[in-house]
C-alpha positions as CSV (number, residue, x, y, z in Angstrom):
1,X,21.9,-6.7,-6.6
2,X,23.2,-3.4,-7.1
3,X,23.3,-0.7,-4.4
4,X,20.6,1.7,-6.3
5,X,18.4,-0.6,-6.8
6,X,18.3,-1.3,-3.6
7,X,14.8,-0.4,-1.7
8,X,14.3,0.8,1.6
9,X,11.8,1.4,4.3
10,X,11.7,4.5,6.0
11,X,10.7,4.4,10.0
12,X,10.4,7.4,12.2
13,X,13.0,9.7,10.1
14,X,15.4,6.3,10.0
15,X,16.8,4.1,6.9
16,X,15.9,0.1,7.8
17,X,17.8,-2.2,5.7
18,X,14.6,-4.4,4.5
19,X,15.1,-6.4,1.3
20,X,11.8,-7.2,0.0
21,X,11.7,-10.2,-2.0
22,X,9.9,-11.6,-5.0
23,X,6.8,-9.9,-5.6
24,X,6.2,-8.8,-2.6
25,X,5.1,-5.0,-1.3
26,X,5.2,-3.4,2.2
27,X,2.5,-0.7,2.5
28,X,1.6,1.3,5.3
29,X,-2.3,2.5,5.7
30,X,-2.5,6.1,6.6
31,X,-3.6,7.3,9.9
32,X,-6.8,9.3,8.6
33,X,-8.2,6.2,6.8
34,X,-9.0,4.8,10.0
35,X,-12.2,6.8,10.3
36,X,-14.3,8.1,7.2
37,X,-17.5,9.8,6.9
38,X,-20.5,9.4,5.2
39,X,-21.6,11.4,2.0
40,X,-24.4,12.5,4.9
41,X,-21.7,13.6,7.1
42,X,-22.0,10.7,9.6
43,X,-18.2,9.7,11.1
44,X,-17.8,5.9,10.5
45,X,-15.4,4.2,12.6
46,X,-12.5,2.1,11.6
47,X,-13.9,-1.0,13.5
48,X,-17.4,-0.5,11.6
49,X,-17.6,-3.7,9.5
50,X,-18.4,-3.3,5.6
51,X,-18.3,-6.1,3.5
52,X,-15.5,-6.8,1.2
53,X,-14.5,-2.8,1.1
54,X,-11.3,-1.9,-0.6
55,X,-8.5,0.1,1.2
56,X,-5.9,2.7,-0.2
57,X,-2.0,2.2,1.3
58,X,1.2,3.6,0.3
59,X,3.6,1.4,-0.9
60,X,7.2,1.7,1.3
61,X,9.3,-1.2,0.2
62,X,9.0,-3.7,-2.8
63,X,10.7,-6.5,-4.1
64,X,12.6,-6.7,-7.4
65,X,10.3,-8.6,-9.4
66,X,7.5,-5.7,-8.7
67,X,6.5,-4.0,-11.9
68,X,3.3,-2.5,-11.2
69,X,3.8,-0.2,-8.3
70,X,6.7,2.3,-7.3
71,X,7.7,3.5,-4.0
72,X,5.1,5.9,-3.0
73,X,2.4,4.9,-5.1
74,X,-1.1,4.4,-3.6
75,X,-2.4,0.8,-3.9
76,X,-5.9,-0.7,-4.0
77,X,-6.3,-4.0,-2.4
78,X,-8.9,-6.0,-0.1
79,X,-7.8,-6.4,3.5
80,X,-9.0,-9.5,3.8
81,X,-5.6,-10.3,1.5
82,X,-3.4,-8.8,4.4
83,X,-0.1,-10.1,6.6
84,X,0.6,-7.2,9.3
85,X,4.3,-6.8,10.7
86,X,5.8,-4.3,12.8
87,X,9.0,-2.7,12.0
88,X,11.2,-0.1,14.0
89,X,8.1,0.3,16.4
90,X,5.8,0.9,13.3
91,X,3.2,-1.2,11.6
92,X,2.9,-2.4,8.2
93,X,1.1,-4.8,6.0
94,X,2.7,-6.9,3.5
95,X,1.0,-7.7,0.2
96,X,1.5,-9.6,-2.8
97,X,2.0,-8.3,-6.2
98,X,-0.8,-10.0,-7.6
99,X,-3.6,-8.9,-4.8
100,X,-3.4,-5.4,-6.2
101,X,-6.2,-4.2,-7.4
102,X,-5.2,-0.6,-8.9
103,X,-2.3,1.7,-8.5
104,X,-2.5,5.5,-8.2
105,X,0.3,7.3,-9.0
106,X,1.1,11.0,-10.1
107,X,2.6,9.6,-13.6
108,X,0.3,7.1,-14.7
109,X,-1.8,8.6,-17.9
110,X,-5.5,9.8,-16.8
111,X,-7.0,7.1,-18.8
112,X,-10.6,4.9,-17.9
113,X,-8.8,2.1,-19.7
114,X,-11.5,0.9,-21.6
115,X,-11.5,1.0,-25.4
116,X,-14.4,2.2,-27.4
């Protein structure tokens, strides 16, 4: 593999050689997703239980065979679908390719992606 296409993981302002493999993603969930509130304005906790709700992460590290998402990109994907790991004191979740459900990403075309 060449040294540029090299991905890394960045952990409390330091450079972790991780080679993801396959199609494999490391994401991390952001802090303030642990707590939401309501269109009413009521704060629901992270440990309130919804069924089969969706959550956003950043993606930090993929593998080469990734093609959907790009280092930084927000991903949709069911938690249920999750492996947690902790790396340089932090903690992470590591998804495969295929249990995405979207991708968010600053140059992706504005598009609903249906066809009329």
């Amino acid at each position: 593999m060449e040294p540029d296409t090299l991905r890394r993981v960045t952990a409390a302002d330091e450079k972790l050689p991780i080679k993801m493999l396959a199609g494999r993603l490391l994401v991390r969930i952001p802090d303030k997703d642990a707590e939401r509130r309501s269109s009413g304005g009521i704060l629901i906790p992270a440990t309130a239980q919804i069924s089969k709700r969706l959550v956003w992460a950043e993606v930090v590290a993929l593998g080469q065979n990734v093609r959907s998402a790009e280092v930084g990109d927000r991903v949709l994907f069911s938690p249920e679908d999750r492996y947690e790991v902790e790396v340089g004191g932090s903690d992470y979740i590591m998804l495969r390719e295929r249990d995405l459900h979207a991708v968010a990403a600053s140059r992706i075309e504005a598009s609903t992606g249906l066809y009329l």
